[in-house]
Backbone bond lengths (Angstrom), bond angles and torsions (degrees), N, CA, C in turn:
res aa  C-N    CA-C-N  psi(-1)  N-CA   C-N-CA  omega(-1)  CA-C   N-CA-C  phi
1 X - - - 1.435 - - 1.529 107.95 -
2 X 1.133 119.11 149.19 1.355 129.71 -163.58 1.568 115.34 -103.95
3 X 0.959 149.64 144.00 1.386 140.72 138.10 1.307 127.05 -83.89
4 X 1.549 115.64 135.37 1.393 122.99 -173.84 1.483 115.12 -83.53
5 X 1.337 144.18 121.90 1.454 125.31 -176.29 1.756 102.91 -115.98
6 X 0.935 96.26 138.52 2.032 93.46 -170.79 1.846 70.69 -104.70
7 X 1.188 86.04 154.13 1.650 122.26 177.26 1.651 118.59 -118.11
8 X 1.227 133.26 112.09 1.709 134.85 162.81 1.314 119.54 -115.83
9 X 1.525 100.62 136.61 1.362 84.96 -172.77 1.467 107.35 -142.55
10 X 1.744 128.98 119.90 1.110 120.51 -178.01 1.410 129.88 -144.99
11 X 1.458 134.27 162.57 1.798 116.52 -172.60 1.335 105.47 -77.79
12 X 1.093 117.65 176.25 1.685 139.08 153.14 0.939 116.13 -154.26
13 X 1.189 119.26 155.37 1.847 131.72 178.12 1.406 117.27 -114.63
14 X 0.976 125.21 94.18 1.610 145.93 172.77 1.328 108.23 -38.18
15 X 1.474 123.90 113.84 1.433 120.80 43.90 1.661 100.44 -110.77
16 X 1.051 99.44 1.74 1.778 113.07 163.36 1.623 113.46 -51.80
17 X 1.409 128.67 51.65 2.019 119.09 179.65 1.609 91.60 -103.73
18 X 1.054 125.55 54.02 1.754 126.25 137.62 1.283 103.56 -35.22
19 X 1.501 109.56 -76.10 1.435 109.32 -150.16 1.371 129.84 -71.66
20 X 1.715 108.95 -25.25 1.096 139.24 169.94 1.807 123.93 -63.84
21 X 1.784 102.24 -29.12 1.183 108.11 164.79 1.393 106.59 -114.13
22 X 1.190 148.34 23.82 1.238 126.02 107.34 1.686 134.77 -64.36
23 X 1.379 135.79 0.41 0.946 141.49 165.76 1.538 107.87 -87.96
24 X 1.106 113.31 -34.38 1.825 118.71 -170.54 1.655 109.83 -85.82
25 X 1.953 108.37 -36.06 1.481 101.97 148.12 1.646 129.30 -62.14
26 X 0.939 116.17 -41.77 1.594 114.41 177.84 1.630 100.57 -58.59
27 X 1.489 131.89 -56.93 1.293 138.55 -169.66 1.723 101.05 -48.98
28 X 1.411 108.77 -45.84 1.825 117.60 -178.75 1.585 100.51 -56.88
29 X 1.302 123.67 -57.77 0.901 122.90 167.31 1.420 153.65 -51.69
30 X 1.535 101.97 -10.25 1.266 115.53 -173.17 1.861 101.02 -113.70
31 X 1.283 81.43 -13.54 1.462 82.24 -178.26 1.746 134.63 73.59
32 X 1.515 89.97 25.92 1.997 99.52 -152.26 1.414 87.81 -175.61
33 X 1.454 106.07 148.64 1.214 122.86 -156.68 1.237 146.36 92.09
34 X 1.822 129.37 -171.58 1.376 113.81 175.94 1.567 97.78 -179.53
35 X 1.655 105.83 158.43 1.496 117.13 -173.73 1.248 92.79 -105.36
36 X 1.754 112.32 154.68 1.728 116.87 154.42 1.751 75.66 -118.92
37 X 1.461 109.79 161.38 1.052 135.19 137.14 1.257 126.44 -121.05
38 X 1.300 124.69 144.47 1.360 137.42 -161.66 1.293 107.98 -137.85
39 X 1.521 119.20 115.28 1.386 114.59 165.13 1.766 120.50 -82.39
40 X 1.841 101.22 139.96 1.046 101.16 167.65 1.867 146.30 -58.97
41 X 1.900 121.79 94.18 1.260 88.35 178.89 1.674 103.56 -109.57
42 X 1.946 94.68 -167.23 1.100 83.91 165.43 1.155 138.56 -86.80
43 X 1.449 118.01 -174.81 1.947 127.93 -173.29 1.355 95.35 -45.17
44 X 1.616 117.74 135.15 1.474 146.55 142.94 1.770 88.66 73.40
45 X 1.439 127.04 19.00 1.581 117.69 149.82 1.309 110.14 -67.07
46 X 1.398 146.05 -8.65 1.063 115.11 -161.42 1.632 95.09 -128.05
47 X 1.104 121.45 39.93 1.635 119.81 150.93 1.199 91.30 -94.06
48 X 1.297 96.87 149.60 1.672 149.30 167.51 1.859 99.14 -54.52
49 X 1.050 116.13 128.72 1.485 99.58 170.08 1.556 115.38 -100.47
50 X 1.301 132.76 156.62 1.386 136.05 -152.95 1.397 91.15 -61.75
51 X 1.607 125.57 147.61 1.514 142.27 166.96 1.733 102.12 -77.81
52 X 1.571 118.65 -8.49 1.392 101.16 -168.14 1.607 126.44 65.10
53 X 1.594 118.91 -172.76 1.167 113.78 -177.77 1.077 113.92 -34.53
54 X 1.432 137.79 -68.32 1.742 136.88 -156.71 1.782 98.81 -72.58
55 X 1.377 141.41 -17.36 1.225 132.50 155.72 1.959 117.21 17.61
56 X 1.164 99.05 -67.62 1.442 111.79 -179.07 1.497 135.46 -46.32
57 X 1.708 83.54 -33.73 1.935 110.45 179.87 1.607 111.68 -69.88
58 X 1.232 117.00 -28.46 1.483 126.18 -170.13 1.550 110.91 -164.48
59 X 1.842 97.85 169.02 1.529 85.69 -158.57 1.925 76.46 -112.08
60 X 1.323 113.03 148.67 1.163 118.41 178.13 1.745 111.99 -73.64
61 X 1.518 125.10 145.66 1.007 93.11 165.09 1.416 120.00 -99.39
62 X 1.945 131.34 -161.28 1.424 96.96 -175.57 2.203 82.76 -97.58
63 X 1.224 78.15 -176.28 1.709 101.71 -174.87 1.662 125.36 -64.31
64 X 1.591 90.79 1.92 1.271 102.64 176.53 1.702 148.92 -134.95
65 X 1.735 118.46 114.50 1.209 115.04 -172.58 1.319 126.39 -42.72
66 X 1.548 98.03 150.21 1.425 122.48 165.81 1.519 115.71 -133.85
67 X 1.493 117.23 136.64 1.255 129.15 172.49 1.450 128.33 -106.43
68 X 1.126 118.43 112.73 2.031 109.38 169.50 1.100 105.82 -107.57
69 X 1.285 96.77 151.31 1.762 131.60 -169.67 1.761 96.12 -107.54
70 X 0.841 141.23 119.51 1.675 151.85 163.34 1.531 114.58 -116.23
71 X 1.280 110.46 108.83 1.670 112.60 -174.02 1.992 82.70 -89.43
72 X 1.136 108.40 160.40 1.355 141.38 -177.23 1.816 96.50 -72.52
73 X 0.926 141.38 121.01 1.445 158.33 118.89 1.963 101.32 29.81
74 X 1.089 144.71 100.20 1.269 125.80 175.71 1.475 137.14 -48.47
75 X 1.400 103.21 7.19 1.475 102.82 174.31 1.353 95.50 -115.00
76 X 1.750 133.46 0.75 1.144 119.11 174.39 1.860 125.89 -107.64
77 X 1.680 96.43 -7.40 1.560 111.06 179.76 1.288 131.57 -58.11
78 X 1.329 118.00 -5.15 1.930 130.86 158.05 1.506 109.43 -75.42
79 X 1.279 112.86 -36.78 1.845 103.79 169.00 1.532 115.09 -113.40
80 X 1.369 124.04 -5.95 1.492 121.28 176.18 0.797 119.73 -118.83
81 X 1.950 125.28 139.47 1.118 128.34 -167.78 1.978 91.96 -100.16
82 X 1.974 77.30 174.96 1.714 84.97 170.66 1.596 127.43 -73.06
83 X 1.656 100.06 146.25 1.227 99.39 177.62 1.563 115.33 -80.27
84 X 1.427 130.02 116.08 1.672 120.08 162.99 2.095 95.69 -97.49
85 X 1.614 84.75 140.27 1.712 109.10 159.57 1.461 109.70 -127.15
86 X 1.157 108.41 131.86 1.660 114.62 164.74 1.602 101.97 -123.69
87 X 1.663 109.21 134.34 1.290 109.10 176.06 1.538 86.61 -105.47
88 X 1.365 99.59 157.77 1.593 100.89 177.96 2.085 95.10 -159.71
89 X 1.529 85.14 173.67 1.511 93.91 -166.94 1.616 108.55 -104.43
90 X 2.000 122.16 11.48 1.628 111.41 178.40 1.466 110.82 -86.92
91 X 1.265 124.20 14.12 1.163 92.84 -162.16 1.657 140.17 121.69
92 X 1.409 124.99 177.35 1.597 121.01 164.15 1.462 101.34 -75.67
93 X 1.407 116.46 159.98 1.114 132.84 158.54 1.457 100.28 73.86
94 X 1.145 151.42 72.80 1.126 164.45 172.32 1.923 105.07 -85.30
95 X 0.597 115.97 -16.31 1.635 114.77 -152.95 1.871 93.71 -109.84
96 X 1.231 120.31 -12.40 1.136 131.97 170.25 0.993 107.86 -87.72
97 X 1.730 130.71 -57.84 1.559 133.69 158.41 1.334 105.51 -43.12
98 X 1.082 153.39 -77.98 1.501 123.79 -179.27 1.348 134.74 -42.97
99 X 1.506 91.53 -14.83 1.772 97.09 -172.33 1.954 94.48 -73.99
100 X 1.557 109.44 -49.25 0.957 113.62 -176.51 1.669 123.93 -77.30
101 X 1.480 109.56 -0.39 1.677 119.58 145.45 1.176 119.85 -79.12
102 X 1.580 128.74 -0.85 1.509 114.52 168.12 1.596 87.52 88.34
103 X 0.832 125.40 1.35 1.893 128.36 167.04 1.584 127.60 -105.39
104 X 1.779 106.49 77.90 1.570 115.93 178.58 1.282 134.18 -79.10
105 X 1.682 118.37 130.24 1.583 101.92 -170.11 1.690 113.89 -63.94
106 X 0.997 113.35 142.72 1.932 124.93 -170.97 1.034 106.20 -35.99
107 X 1.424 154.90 131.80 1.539 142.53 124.71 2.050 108.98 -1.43
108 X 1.697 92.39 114.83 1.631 84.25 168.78 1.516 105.88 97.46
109 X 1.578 107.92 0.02 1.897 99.17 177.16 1.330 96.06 -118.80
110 X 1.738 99.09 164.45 1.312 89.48 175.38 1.644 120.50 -144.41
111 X 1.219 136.10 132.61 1.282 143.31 -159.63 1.630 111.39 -70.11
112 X 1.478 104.01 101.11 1.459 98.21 -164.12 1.534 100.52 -95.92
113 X 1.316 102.60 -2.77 1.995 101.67 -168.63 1.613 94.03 -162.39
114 X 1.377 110.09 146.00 1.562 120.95 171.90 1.480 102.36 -155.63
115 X 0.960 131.44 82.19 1.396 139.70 -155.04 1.708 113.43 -135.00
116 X 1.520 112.97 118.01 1.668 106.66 171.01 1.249 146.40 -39.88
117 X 1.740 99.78 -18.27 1.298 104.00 -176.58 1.394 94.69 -133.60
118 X 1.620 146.08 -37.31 1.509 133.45 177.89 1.586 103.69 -70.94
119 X 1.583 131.13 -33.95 1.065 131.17 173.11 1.683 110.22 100.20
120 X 0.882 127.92 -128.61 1.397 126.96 -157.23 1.659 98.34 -125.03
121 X 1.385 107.28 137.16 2.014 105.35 158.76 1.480 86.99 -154.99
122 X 1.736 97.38 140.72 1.281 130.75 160.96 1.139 111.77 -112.77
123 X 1.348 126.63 166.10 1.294 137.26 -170.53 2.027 88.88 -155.68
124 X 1.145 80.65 134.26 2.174 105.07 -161.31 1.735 87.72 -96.95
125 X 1.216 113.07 161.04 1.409 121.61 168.78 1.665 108.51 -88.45
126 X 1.582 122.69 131.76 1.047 109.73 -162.06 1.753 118.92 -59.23
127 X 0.789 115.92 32.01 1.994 132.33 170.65 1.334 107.86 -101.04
128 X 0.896 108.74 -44.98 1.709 110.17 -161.55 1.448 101.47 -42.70
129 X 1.609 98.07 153.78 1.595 104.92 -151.33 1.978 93.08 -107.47
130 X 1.408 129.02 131.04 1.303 108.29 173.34 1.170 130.34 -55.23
131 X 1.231 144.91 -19.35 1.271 137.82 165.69 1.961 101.80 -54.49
132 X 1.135 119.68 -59.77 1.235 113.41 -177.10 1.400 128.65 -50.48
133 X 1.137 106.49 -27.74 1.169 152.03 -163.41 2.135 103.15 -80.16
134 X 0.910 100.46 -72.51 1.484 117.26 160.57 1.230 135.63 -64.46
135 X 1.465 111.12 -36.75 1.486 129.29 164.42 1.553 110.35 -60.08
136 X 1.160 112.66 -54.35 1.980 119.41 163.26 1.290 112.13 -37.94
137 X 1.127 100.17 -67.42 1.974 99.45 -176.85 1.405 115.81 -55.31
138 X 1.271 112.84 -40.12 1.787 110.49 -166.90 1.548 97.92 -64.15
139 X 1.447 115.19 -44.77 1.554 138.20 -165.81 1.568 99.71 -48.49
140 X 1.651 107.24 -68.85 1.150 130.54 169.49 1.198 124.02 -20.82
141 X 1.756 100.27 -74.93 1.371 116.09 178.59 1.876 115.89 -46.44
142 X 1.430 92.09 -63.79 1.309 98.31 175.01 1.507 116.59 -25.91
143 X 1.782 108.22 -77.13 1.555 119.38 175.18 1.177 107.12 -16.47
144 X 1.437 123.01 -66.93 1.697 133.79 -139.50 1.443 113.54 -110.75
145 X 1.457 113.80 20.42 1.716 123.13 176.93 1.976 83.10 -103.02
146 X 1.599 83.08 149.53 1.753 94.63 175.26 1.263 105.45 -88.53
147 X 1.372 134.23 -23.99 1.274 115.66 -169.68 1.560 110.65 -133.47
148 X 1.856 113.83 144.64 1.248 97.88 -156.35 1.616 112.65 -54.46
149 X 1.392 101.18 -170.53 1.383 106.63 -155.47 1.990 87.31 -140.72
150 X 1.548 101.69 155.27 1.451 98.93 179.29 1.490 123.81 -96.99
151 X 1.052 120.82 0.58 1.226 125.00 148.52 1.609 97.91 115.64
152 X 1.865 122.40 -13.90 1.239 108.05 148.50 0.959 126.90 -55.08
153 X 1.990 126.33 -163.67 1.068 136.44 170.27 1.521 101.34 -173.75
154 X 1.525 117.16 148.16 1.105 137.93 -151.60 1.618 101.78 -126.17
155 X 1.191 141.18 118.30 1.104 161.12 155.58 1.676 116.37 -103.05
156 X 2.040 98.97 112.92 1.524 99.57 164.12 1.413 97.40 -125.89
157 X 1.361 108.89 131.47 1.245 143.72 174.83 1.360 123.38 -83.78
158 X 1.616 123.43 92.81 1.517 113.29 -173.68 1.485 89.41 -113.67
159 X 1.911 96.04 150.53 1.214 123.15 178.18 1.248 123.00 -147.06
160 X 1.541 127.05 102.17 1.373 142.48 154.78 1.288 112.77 2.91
């Protein structure tokens, strides 16, 4: 048996995430589903630039973050908070680079992964409010993309 996933997908401009946390409340609510966010850059920023000779050893990634939003399972959202992942292209220790962007994880979250190549996951206390919630990631994302970014942002919304 199959599952059907409907797909939406739309911009916003920060500090404007109305729309984005109404999609991430409905997702809490439904208990199923998940956000990417995508920051906006510009044309042909987001190839990967050649690794050069050693190329072969690893695959580069390109220069630019991504964030998911994971609401907790509906039979688990009274004790579990949301999952955020950001993959990003600095590196170990990412969570220090935000510290040192002036970008702190919330009171009450907690760093379940900080890793060079899986990237970052938090897990929110099941309170956390979506704006806060969303406001982190864009922040985040922003910080930890290599190349500037235009100050949109791209939200696709899949749902079970």
């Amino acid at each position: 048996m199959s599952r059907r996933t409907a797909k939406e997908t739309f911009e916003f401009t920060p500090p404007d995430i109305t729309r984005a946390c109404g999609a991430l409340a409905e997702l809490r609510q439904l208990g199923d589903g998940w956000m990417n966010l995508l920051p906006g850059v510009p044309e042909g920023a987001a190839e990967p630039e050649p690794a050069g000779l050693f190329a072969i050893f690893g695959n580069r990634a390109a220069p630019v973050t991504m964030a998911t939003v994971i609401p907790p399972k509906a039979e688990r959202r009274a004790g579990e908070g949301v999952s955020v992942g950001i993959m990003h292209p600095t590196g170990p220790k990412a969570v220090a680079r935000l510290r040192e962007a002036g970008v702190e994880v919330p009171d009450g979250w907690v760093v379940r992964q900080d890793h060079a190549r899986r990237g970052l996951v938090f897990r929110t206390p099941p309170t956390a409010p979506d704006n806060e919630i969303l406001t982190f990631a864009v922040r985040a994302g922003d910080a930890l993309c290599l190349v500037a970014t235009t100050g949109r942002w791209q939200a696709v919304v899949y749902r079970s």
